[in-house]
N, C-alpha and C positions, 0 to 999 in steps of 0.2 A: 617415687616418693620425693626426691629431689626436686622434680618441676614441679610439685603440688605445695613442699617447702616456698619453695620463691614465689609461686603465683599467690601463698597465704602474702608472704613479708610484701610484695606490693598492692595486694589488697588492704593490709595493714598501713601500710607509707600511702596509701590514696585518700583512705581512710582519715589520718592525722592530718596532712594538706586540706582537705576539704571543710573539716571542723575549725579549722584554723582560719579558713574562709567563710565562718557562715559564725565568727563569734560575734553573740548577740551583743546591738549596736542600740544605743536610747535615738530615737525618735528625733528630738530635740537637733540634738548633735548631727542625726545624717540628714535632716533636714537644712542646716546648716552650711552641711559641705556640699550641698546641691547633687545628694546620692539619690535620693528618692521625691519622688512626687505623692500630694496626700491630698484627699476629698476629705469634707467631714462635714457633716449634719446633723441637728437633731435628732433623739429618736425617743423622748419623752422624759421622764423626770429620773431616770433614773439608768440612761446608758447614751451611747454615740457612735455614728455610723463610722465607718471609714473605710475608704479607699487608698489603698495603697499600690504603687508601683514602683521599680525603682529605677534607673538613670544610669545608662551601661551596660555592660552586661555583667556587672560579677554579684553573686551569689552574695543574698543580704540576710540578715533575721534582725528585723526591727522589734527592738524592744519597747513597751510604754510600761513607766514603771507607775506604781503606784504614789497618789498625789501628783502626776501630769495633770497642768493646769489650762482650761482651753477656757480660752477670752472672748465673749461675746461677740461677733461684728454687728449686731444689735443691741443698741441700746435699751430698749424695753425686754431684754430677753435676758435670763439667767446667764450667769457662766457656769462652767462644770469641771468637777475635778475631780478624777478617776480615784476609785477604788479598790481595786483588784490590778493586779500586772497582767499583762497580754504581751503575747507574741507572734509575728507571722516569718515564714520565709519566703523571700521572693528569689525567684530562680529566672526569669526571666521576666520582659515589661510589661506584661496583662496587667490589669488592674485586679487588685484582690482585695475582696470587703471582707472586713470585720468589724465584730458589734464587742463597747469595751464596756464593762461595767462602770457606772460614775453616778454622784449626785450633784444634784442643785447646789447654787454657793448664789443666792440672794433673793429671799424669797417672798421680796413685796414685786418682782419682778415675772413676765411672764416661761413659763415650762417653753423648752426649746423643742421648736418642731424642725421636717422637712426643709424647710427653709429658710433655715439659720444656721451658718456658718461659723470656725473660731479661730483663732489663731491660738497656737499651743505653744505653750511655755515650760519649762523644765518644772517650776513647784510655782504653788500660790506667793502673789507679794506681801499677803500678810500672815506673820511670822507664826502667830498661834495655828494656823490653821494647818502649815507644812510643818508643826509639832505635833499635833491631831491626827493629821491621815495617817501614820504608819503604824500608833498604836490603836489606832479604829479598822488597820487591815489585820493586825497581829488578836484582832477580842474575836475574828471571824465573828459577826455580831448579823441578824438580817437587816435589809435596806432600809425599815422604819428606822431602828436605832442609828442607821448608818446617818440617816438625812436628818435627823433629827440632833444630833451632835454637832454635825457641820451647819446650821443653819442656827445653831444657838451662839456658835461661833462667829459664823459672819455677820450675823442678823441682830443679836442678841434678847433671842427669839421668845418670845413670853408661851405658857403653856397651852393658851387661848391661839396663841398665833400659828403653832405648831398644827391645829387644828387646822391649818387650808390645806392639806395634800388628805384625800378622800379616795374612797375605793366608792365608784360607781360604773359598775356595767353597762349601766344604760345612757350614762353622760348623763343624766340627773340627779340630783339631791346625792345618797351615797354615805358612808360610814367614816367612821371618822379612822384615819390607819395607825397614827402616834397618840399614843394612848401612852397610859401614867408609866404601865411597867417598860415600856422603849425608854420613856421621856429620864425614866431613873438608872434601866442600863448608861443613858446617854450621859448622864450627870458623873456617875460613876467612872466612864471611861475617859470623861473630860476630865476629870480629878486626879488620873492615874498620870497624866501627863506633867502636872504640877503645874496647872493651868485655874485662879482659884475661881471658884464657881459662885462660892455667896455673893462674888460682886455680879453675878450675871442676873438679867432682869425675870428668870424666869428660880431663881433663888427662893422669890416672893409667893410663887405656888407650890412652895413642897407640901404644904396642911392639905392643900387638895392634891396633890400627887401620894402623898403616903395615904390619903383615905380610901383611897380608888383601886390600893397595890393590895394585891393576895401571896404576892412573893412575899414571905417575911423577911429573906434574909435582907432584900434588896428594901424595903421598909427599915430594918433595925439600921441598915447603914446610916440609909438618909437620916435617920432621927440623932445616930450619935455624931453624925456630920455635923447637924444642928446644935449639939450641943444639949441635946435631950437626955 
């Protein structure tokens, strides 16, 4: 009983050491300190590949929190900026992929593919939009609403323009995916930020957003928003 005592208390004390070794670290920061090495590429309008390894040997958990911001090294190409938190451990220097959830942040610009790279930054430089991501991660809202809030943000995105991100199987023609009832969750969770919305240019389509809504409650909002 004795030696099953002590073999618990330093599995217990390895235990505590180890966790104290592997406290999760932002991305940012260990990138920074030249702890880790990181790939990253496109992977379409609405995530990001990444490769990670780290630099040494000590036992890492890279954090990317929510709003990590990654900067186009293309010009003509979107930048993205994460929506959900991910995390990986790395235990030794393989390279290890993970896929992070994120949206589009400029959407006269092209969806990032394969072969576009970013440079990651802690939050967005522009200040509504790092007020936006964390209550757009706390509404758990789906990716139309998601992208459709951040691009009215950075964009100041009309409800007509909202209309270029389409669902087509075939890479032809295709449905349209932000539709009124997103376009008015998306309004609504910009509002919740104290972010005001009537000056936004897509303000000017609620008539056609409340005619197109079968949600009433998200309808009565909009209209006493307006002032109706």
């Amino acid at each position: 009983m004795k030696k099953l005592l002590i073999a618990l208390l330093g599995l217990v004390a390895w235990t505590n050491t180890y966790a104290a070794q592997v406290t999760p670290q932002d991305i940012v920061e260990l990138l920074a300190q030249k702890k880790i090495d990181v790939k990253n590429q496109g992977s379409g309008i609405d995530s990001l590949e990444l490769q990670v390894r780290q630099i040494g040997n000590q036992n890492l958990v890279v954090w990317i929190p929510v709003g990590t911001f990654f900067v186009s090294n293309n010009g003509s190409t979107q930048n993205m900026v994460t929506t959900e938190e991910h995390s990986v451990t790395l235990r030794n220097a393989q390279w290890t992929r993970i896929t992070v959830p994120a949206a589009c942040a400029s959407i006269s610009k092209d969806i990032p593919g394969s072969g576009d790279s970013f440079e990651i930054l802690r939050s967005p430089h522009q200040a509504e939009l790092a007020r936006l991501i964390p209550v757009l991660h706390k509404a758990r809202v789906p990716f139309p609403v998601r992208q459709a809030a951040i691009w009215i943000i950075t964009d100041n995105a009309s409800y007509s323009g909202l209309g270029i991100l389409v669902d087509s199987p075939t890479g032809f023609g295709g449905s349209r995916v932000i539709k009124e009832r997103e376009v008015a969750q998306a309004l609504k969770i910009i509002d919740q930020t104290g972010i005001e919305i009537s000056t936004r240019r897509i303000w000017q389509d609620r008539e056609k957003i409340v005619s197109g809504l079968k949600d009433e409650a998200l309808k009565r909002w909009l209209r006493q928003k307006a002032g109706e």
